[in-house]
C-alpha positions as YAML, in Angstrom:
chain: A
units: angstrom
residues:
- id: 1
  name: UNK
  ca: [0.00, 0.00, 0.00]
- id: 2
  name: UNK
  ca: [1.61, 3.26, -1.13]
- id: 3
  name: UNK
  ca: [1.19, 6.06, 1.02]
- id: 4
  name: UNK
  ca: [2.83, 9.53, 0.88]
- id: 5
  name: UNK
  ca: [4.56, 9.86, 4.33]
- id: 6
  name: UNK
  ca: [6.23, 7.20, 6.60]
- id: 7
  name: UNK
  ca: [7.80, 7.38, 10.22]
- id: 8
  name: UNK
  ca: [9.95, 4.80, 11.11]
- id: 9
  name: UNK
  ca: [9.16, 3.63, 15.26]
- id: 10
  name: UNK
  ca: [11.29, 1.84, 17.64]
- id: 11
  name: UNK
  ca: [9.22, -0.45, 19.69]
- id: 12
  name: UNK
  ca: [10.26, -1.18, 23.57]
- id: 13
  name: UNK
  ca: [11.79, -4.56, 22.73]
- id: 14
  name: UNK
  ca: [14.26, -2.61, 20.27]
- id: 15
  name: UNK
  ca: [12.50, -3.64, 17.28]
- id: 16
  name: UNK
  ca: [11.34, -0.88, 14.21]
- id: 17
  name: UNK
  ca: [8.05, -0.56, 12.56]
- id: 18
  name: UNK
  ca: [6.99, 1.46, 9.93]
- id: 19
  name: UNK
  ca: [3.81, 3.11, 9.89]
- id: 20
  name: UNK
  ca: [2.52, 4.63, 6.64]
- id: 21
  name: UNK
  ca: [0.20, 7.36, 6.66]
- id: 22
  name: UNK
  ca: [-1.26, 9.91, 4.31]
- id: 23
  name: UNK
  ca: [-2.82, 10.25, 0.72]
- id: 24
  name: UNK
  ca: [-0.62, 10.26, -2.14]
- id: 25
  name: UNK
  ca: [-0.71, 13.08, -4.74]
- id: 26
  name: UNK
  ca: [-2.56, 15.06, -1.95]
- id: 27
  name: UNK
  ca: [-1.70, 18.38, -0.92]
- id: 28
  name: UNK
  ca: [-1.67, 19.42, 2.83]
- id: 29
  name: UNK
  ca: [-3.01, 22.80, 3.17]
- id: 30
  name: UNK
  ca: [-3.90, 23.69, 6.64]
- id: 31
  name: UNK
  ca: [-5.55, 26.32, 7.75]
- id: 32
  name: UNK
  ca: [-8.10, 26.22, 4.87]
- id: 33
  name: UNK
  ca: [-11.70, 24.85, 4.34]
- id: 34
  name: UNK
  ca: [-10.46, 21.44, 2.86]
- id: 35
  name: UNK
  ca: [-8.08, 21.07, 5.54]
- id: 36
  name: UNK
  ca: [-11.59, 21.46, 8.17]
- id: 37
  name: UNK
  ca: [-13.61, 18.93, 6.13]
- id: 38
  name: UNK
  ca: [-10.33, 16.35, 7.18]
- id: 39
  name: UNK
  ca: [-10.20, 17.57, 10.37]
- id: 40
  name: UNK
  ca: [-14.35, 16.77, 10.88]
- id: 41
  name: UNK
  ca: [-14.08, 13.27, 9.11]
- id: 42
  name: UNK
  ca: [-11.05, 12.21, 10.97]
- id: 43
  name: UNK
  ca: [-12.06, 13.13, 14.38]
- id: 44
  name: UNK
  ca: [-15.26, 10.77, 13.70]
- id: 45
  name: UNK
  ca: [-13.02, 7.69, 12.65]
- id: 46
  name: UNK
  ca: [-14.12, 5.13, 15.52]
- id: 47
  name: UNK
  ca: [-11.18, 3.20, 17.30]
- id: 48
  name: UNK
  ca: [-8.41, 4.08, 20.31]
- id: 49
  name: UNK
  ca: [-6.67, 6.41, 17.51]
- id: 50
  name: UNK
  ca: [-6.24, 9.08, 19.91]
- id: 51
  name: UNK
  ca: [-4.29, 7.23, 22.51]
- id: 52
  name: UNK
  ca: [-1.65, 6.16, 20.18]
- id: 53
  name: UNK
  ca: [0.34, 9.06, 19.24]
- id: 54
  name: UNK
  ca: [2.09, 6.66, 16.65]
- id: 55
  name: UNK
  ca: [-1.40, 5.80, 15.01]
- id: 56
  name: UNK
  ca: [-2.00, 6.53, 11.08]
- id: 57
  name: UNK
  ca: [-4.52, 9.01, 11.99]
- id: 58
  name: UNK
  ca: [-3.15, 10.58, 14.60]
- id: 59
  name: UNK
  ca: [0.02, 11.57, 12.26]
- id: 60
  name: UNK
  ca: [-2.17, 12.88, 9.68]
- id: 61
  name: UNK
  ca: [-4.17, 15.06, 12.09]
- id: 62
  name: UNK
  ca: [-0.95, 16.35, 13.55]
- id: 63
  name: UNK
  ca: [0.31, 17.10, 9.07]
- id: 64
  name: UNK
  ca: [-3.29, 19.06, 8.69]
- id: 65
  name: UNK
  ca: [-2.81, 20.89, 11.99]
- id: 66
  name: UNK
  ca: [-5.92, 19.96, 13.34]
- id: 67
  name: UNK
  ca: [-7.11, 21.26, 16.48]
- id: 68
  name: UNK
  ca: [-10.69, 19.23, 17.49]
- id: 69
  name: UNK
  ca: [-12.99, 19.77, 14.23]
- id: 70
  name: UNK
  ca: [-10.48, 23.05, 12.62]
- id: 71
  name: UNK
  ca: [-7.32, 23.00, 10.90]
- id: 72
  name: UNK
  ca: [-5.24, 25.13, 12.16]
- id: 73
  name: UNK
  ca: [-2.29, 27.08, 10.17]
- id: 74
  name: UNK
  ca: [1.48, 26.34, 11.87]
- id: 75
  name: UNK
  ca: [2.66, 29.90, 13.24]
- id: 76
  name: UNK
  ca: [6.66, 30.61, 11.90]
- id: 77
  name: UNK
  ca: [8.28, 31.37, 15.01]
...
C-alpha cells in the first residue's frame, strides 16, 4: 500500500516498525476549508486512535494541523 509519508518507530523490545500514513498526490493545506472537512471526518473515525500518538490518523491530524474539528495554520516562530 503506497502512502505519501512514513515514520519509522522503535518499539520497547528494540525492534522498528513502519507506519505509513497519508494520501498520495494530496496536498496538505492547513488552515483552509479542505483542511476542516479532514479535520471533521477524521475526528469521527471510531477506534483508540487518539491514545496512540504513533497511530496513522493521529500523524495525519498532527500534518493538517488539526485542532478538534479546525485546521489550524502552523505559526513561523
Amino acid at each position: 500500500m503506497e502512502k505519501r509519508f512514513k515514520k519509522i518507530i522503535k518499539t520497547e523490545e528494540g525492534r522498528s516498525r513502519t507506519v505509513r500514513y497519508g494520501q498520495k498526490g494530496a496536498s496538505i493545506r492547513p488552515g483552509t476549508p479542505k483542511g476542516d472537512s479532514y479535520c471533521a471526518r477524521s475526528e469521527n473515525i471510531s477506534g483508540d486512535w487518539k491514545s496512540d500518538p504513533n497511530s496513522p490518523n493521529n500523524l495525519s491530524r498532527k500534518k493538517w494541523g488539526c485542532v478538534g474539528d479546525k485546521s489550524q495554520r502552523s505559526r513561523a516562530k
